[in-house]
N, C-alpha and C positions, 0 to 999 in steps of 0.2 A: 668243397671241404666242410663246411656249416652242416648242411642235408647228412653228409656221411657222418661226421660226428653226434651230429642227436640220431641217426640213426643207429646207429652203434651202442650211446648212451641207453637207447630205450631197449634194443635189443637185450646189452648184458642186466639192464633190471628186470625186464621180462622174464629172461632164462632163470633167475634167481629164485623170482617169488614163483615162477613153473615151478620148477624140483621143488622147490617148499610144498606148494600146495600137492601134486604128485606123492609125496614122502606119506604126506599127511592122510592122504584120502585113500592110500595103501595101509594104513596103520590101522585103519577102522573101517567096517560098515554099517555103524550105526549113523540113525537118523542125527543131521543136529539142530539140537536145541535151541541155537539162536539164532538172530534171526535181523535182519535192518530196523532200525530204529522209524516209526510213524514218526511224517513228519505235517506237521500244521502250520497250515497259511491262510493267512488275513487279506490276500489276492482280492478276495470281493468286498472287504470289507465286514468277513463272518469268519470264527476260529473254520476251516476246512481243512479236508486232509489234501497234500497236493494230489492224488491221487484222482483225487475227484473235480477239480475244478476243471475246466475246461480252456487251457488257458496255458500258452508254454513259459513253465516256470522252471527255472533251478533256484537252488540255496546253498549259502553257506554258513558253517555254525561250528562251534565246538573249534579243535585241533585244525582242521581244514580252513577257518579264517584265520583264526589266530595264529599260528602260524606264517602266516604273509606278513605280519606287521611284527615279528620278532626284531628285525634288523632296524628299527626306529623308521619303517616305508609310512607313506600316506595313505590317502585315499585311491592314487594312482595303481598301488597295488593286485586292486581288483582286473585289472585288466587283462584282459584273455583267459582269466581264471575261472569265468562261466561261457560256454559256448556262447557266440554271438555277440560278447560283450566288447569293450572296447574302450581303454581311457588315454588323453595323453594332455600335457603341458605343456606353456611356454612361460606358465607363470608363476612357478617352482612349487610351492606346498600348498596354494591356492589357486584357484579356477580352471579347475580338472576341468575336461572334454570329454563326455562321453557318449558312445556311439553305442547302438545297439541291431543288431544286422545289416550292419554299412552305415544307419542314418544318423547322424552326428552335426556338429555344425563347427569347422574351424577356426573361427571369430575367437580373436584375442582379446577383446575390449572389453572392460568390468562392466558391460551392461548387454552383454551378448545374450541373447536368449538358444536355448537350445531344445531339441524336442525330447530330449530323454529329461523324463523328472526326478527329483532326488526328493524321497519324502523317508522322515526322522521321525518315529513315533505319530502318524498321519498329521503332521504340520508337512508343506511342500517347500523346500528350501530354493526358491526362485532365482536371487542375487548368486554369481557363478563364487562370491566368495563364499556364499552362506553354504554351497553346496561340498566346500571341501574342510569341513568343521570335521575335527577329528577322530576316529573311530573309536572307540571303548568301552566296555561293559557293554556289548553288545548280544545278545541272545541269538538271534538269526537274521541272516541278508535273503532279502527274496529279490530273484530277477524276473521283472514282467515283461516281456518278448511281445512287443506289439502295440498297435494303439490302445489306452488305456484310457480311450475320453469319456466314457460312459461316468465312472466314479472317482476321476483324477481330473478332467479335462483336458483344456488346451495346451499343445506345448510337451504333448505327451503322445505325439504319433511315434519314435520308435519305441516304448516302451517307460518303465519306472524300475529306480533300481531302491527298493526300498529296506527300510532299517529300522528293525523293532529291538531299544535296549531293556536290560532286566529291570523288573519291575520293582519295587518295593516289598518286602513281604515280611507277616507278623515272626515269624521264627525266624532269630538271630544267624545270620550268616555273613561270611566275610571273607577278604584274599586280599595276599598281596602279590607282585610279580614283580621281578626286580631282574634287569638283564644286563648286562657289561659286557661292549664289544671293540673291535679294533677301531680307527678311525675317530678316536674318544666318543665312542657311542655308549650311552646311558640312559637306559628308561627305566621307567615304574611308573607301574600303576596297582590302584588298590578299587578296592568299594567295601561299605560296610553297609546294612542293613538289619531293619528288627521294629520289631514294635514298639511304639514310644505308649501307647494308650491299648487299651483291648480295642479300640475302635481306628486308632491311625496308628502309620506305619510309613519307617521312612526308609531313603537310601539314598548313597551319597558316592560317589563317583570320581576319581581323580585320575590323570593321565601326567605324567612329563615323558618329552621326548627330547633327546638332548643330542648333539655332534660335536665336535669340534673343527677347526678349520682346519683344510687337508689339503688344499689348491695353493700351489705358489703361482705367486704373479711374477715372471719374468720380465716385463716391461720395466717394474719397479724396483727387483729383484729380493722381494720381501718374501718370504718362507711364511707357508699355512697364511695364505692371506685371505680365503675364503673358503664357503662349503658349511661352515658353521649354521648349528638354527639351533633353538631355544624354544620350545612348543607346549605350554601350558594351558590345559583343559578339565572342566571340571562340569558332574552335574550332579544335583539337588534336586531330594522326588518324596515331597510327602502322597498318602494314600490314606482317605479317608471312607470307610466302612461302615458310617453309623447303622448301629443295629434295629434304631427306629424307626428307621426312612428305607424308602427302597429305589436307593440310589449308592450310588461310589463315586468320588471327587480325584483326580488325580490333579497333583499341582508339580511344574519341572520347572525346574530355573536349572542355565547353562551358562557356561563364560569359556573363552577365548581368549588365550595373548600369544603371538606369533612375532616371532623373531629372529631373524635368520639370512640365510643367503638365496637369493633369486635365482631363477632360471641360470644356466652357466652357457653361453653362447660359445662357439668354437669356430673362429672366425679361418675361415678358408681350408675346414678339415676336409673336406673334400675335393676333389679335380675333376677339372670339367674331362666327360666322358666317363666317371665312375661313380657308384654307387658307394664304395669303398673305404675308410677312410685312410688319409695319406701320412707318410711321413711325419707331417709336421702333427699330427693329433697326438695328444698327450694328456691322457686323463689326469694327470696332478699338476700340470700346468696352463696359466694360458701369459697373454701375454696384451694384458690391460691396460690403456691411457684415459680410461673412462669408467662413468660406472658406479663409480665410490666403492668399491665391494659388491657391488649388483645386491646391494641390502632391500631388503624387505619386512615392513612390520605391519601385523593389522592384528583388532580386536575385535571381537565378535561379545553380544551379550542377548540373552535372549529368553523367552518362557513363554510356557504354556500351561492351557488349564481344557483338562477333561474331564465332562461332565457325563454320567451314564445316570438316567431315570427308567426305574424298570416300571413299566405301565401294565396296567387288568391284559390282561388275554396276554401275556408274555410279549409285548412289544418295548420295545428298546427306544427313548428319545436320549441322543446321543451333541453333546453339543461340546467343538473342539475350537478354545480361543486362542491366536498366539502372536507374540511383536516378539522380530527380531530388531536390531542393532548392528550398523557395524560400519569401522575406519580402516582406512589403511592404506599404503601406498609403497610401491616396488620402483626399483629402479635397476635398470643395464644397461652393460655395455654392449649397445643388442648388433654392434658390426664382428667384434669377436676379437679383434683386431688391435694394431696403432700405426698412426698417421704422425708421421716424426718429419722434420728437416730435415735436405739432402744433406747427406755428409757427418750423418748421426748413427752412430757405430750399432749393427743390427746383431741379435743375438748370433753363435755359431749355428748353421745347418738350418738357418730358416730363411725360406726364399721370400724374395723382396722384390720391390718395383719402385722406378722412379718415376715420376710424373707431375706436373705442375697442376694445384690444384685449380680447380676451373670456378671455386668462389673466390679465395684468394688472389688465385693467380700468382702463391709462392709454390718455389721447388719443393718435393717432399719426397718423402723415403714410407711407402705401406709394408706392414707384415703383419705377419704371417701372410704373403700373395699380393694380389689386388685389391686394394680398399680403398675405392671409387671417391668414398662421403664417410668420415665420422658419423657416427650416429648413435649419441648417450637419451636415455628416452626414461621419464620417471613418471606412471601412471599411479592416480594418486583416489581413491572412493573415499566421500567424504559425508558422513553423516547418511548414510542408506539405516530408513526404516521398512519395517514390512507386517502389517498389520492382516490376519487370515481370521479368518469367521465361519466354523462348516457348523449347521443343526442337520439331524440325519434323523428319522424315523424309521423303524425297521418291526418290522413285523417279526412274531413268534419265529424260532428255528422246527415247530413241527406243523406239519400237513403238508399238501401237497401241493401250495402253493405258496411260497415266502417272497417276500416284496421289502423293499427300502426306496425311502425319499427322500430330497432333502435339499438344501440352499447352501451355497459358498458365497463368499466374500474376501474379494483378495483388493488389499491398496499399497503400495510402494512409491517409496519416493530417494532419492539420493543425488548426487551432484558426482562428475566422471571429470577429473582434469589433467588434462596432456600437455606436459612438457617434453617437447624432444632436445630444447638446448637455444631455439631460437626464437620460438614464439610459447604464451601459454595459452590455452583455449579453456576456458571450466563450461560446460554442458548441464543443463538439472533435467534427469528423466523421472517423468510422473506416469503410473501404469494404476487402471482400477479394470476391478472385472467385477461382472455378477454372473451365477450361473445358478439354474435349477435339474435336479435331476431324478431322475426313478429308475430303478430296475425290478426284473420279476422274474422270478423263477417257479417255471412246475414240473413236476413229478407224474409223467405218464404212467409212468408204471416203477417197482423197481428197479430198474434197467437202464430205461430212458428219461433226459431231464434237458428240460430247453429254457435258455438263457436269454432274455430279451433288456435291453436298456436303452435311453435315451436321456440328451443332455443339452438344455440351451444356455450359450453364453453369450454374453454381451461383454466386449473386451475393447477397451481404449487405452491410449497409449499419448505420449506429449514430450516434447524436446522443446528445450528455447536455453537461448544465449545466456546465461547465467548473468554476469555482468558484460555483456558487451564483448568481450575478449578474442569470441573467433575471428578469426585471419581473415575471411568472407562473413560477413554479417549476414542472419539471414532471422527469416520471423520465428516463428512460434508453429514447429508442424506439430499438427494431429493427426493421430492414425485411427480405423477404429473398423470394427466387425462385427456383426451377430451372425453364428451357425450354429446346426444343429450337429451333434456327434451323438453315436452309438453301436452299440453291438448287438449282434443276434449267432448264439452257438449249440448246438447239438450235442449232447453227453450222453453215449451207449455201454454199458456195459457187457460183452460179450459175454461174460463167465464171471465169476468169482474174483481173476487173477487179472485180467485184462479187461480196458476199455478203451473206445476210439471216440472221436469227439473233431468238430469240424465246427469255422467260428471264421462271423465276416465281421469287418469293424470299420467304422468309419470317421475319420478324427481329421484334425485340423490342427494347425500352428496358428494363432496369431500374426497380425502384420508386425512389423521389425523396426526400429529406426538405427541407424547407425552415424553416432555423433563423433565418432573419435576426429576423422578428418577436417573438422571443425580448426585443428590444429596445426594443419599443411598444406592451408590455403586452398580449403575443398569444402561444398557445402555437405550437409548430411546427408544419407543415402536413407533411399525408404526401400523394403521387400511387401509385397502383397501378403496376402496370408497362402499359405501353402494346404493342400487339401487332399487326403489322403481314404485309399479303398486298399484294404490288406484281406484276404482269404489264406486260411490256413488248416489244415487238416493234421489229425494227429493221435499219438496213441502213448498208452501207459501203463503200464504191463509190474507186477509186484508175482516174482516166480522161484521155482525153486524151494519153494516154502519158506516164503519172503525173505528170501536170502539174494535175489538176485532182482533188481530195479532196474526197469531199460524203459527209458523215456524217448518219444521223436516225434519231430513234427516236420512237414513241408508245406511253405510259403512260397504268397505273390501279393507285389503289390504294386501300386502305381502310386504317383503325385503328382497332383497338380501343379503348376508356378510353383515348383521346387523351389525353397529358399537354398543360394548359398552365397559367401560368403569370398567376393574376391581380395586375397590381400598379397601386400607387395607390388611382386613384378617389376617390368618397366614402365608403369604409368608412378614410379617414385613409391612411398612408404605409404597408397592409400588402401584402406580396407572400406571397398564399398559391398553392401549388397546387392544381389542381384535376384532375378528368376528367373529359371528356368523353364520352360515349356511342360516340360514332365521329364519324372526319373523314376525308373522302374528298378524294382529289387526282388529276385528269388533267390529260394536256397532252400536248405537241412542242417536239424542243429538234434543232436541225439546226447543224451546222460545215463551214462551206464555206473551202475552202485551194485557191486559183488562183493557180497562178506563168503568169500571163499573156504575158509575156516574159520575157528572162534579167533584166530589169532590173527589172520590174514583182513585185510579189506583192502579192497580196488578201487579204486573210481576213473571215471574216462568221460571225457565230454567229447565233441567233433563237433565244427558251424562248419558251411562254408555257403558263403555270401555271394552273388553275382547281382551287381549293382552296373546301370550302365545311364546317363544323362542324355536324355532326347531328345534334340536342340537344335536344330541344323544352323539352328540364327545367332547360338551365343558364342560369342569370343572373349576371351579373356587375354590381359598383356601376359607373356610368359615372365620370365628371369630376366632380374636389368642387366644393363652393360653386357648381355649375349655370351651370360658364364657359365650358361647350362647347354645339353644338348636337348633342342625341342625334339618331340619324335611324331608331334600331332601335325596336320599340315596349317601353314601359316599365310595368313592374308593380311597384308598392309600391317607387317609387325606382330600381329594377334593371332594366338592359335586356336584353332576351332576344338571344343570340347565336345563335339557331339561325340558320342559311343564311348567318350571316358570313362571310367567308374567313380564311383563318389570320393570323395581327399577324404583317407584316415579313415578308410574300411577295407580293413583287410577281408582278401578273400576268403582266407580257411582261419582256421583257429583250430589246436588241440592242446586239451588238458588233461594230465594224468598224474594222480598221485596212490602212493601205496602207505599203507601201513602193517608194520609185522612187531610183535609182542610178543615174547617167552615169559610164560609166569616166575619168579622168581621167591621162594618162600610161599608165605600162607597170605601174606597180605599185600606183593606186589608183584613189577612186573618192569621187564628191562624192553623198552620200544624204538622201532626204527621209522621215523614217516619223510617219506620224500614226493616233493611235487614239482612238475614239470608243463611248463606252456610254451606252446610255440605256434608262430604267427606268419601265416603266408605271406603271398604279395600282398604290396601295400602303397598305393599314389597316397602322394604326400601334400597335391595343389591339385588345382581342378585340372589344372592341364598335364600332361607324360611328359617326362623326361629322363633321360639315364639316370642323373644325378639321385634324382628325387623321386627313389622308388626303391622299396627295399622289400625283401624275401626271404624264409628259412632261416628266421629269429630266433630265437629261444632265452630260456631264461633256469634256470631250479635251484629250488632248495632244500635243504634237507635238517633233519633232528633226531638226535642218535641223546635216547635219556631214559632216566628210570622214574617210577611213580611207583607211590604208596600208598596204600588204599587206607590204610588203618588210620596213619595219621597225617593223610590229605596233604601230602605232599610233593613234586614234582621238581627233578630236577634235569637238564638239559643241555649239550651244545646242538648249538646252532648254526645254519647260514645260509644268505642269502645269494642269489649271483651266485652259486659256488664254483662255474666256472670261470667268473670275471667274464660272462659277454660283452664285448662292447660293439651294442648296435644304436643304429638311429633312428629316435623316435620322429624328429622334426627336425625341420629346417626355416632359415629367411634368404628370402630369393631375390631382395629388389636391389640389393648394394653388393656381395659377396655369396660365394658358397658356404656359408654358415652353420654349422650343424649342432641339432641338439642331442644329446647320446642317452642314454639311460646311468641309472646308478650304478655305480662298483659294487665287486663283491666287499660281503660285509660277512663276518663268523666273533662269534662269542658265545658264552654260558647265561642261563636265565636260569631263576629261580622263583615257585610259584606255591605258595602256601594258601591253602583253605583253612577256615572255621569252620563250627555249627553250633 
């Protein structure tokens, strides 16, 4: 039914904007005159056109991002919305997971490391809170598809999903955006900008994002008891130009305050033997004896300082300072569920179980289904700093050979505390790195152009008992590494129009430590460092008379002592790490950009991933209490993951969005843009199961508005979800079938005014 309905969806948009463009291309045969917007990327850390870098990248910018975060979405939004991409949660508006070609990591714990990096104006935002700091006044998203340790480092074998906001500039400019939606959703956001001196120049940045509570809690029987958040963001950006130095300062200070509702667990929305969910799921309901409101608040505060000195012979010394900030702590009712006395009256139409608890050893009545163990869990970061240091020397942008070098400095420190209800454990993780690094680039000829890089780092890591408090006492582990990463690629231009380009890389993870179990009478778990070889070949094509952009690449790669991440199961609530032997990952990821007419523009992405872990030796405990259907073969309770695919990499991925515009008068124009993703198979754990695997997802949205050109203004409805999917992003496996679902459709009007 799903499959046929988005096929069908895409079919009748299809046929629509066919006869349009048909109508139109019948009307005329004249050449036309526009044509795709150039676009520039900082990929190497040099302004380039994507065109030329050698390097699989997509972007997004303009109507095509913004647009995702109409309906008050996060940072989650991006997902599936650039081929290969991949984000999901369990920790509601903070500590996204993101996956880039399968490789991701599903580690819940506020000190999870993962190999996709998130970098914000070239600061790396490491702490998985710092990473879901909120999107706005943002200019362009660049996605880097692969290892990226040559000038990003470690921590960065699937790729960087990186984020350049607008900048400050001397001529006065400004906007507001104001949106009002169902569900009491309210945002605005503004910036203003302009010259404060003929030599500085500032900008200033502000976001709210706002809900209201929409979830009744039937347990309590309290109306809109949750779903609520509160999301305030703001940034400050002087820019200094002195006319008598040859240099530019840029200085950013950010802040943070988050407030809201946590992840929403949906306790027994599934049944064993389906993927599905049952009966009892009910998006505006759950039915809670825990939790407190699954509340969540944390603050983020933060700044940086960009230094650029321009030196004799046009070289560049580049030196980027930055300290983050940040508190915060979530809590849920993470069984989904309640655990009531026999003979305690259960809602109508919700199935129930009797059973005598086997802590207590009193009678009890579970529902929604079977709920083995209560289970209310408050994770709490407390005091994380994070101090980075990059100086970068870069040679002239002419001849034909351009070169950069340069030193990083990364120190972190923070305390991780887990309370589930019975014990508390507080954790202090201390991380420092040094690395050095150079690349080079030369120019055979016009045509051809070969990429060489190299990066050493030296990376330590530290866990110890904060005061005493874990359940198992244990000492003070170390972890620690030095490797070398880099890349070496070939950039060909065939013609004018097209070029192919072919690029090996070789990166590395860090070792890991994982303190949460510290909390459930488990010692910490250690991961090796994970060590990675990716080969990719690919091509980039600007045709049609730059009216048609078709981008593609095909990949392979291997890993070494694959890090992952076992959580749950039946060895109770623990999340240890593990490694794997190796895990190999191919695939095709293609971006197709057609400005079909002046009124028409297309866009299409397609990934599709084949990821598979090559283990013969690892096992992992499946689902507790035997509520799932295992489908791997099992040994003494443990199911073997060899040939699984990686948890929370979908196989395919496609994204499609249209835009169509009728001029309207002299100075506007009445526009329609809708966009569309949809996400293959998908293992949800390292191990298969019916339950916990989902397929032929989808998601769209759409904006039906007019804009004025004269007096730069824009107005719009909107909406998210607009079919209401309700699919499953995640699950918890070790106590119930638990499921976590995505967001409801959400529709309202925005309005968006410019200056100059």
């Amino acid at each position: 039914m799903r499959t046929h309905k988005i096929a069908t969806l895409a079919l009748a948009v299809s046929a629509a904007f066919s006869s349009s463009v048909l109508a139109q291309e019948a009307a005329t045969t004249e050449k036309k005159e526009a044509s795709l917007e150039q676009i520039t990327v900082t990929a190497q850390k040099r302004s380039q056109s994507i065109q030329e870098v050698p390097i699989s990248i997509s972007t997004l910018s303009g109507e095509q991002f913004e647009s995702l975060f109409s309906g008050g979405g996060d940072i989650l939004e991006l997902a599936t919305r650039v081929p290969g991409l991949y984000a999901e949660s369990s920790n509601g508006r903070v500590a996204p997971r993101f996956y880039i070609r399968g490789l991701g990591n599903t580690d819940f714990d506020l000190a999870a490391s993962q190999p996709v990096a998130i970098m914000m104006d070239g600061v790396v935002k490491e702490n998985v809170i710092l990473k879901s700091f909120p999107l706005f006044d943002v200019s362009q998203v660049e996605v880097l598809r692969g290892p990226q340790g040559t000038l990003f480092g470690r921590n960065t074998t699937a790729g960087i999903v990186k984020f350049d906001t607008n900048k400050p500039t001397q001529d006065f400019e400004a906007f507001t955006e104001i949106s009002v939606g169902n569900l009491g959703t309210f945002n605005a956001e503004a910036a203003i900008s302009g010259g404060l001196t003929d030599e500085l120049s500032g900008r200033f940045s502000v976001l709210s994002q706002n809900r209201s509570d929409w979830i009744d809690n039937g347990f309590t029987g309290e109306s809109d008891a949750m779903g609520e958040y509160e999301e305030l963001a703001w940034r400050g950006q002087l820019l200094w130009e002195p006319t008598s130095l040859d240099m530019t300062a840029l200085l950013s200070v950010h802040g943070r305050d988050l407030d809201g509702t946590s992840t929403i667990f949906r306790g027994n929305a599934l049944t064993k033997g389906s993927n599905e969910f049952n009966a009892t799921y009910d998006r505006d309901k759950v039915y809670y004896d825990g939790g407190a409101g699954n509340r969540q608040k944390y603050t983020n505060e933060g700044l940086s300082l960009t230094l650029d000195f321009f030196l004799s012979g046009g070289m560049t010394l580049t030196s980027i300072t930055s300290y983050e900030q940040a508190d915060g702590s979530g809590r849920g009712d993470i069984d989904g569920g309640a655990i009531v006395p026999q003979g305690t009256e259960v809602p109508d139409g919700l199935p129930s179980v009797d059973y005598v608890d086997f802590f207590s050893g009193n009678a009890v009545t579970s529902f929604p289904g079977f709920i083995p163990l209560g289970s209310d869990t408050t994770d709490l970061l407390d005091d994380l700093q994070q101090v980075t240091q990059e100086i970068r020397l870069a040679s002239s942008d002419k001849g034909d050979l351009t070169w950069q070098t340069g030193i990083f400095l990364f120190e972190s420190e923070f305390d991780v505390t887990t309370d589930p209800g019975f014990t508390i454990a507080t954790v202090t993780h201390e991380s420092s790195l040094w690395a050095v690094f150079g690349q080079a680039e030369y120019k055979f000829n016009d045509a051809t152009t070969l990429v060489a890089g190299m990066r050493y780092t030296d990376d330590e890591k530290k866990i110890f008992d904060t005061n005493g408090t874990a359940s198992v006492p244990f000492d003070p582990i170390t972890v620690d590494d030095q490797r070398i990463s880099g890349d070496l690629s070939l950039n060909h231009k065939l013609n004018s129009e097209v070029s192919v380009y072919a690029r090996y890389a070789h990166g590395f993870r860090g070792p890991s430590i994982q303190g949460r179990d510290a909390a459930f009478g488990f010692a910490p778990s250690v991961a090796e460092s994970e060590v990675m070889d990716s080969f990719e070949i690919g091509f980039k094509a600007d045709l049609l008379d730059d009216t048609l952009r078709l981008n593609g690449a095909v990949y392979y790669y291997s890993i070494d002592d694959m890090q992952f991440t076992a959580i749950g199961g039946a060895d109770g609530n623990r999340t240890q790490l593990i490694n794997a032997d190796k895990g190999i990952g191919k695939g095709i990821e293609f971006d197709v950009k057609w400005l079909a007419t002046d009124n028409i523009l297309l866009t299409a992405g397609y990934s599709f991933n084949d990821t598979e872990i090559d283990d013969p030796n690892l096992f992992v405990a499946p689902c507790g209490y035997d509520q799932c259907t295992v489908t791997d073969p099992l040994v003494n309770g443990s199911a073997s993951v060899d040939g699984n695919p990686f948890p929370q990499a979908p196989e395919s991925t496609f994204v499609f969005t249209a835009r169509y515009s009728v001029p309207f008068g002299d100075s506007g124009e009445f526009f329609a843009f809708t966009d569309w993703a949809w996400q293959g198979e998908t293992n949800i754990f390292l191990y298969e199961s019916v339950e916990f695997q989902t397929d032929s997802q989808f998601e769209g949205g759409l904006r039906l508005g007019y804009e004025n050109f004269d007096h730069e203004y824009t107005v719009a409805l909107f909406g998210r979800n607009i079919t209401d999917e309700e699919n499953l992003r995640g699950a918890v496996d070790f106590n119930n079938l638990t499921a976590i679902d995505n967001q409801p459709r959400v529709f309202g009007i925005e309005f968006r005014k410019s200056f100059y």
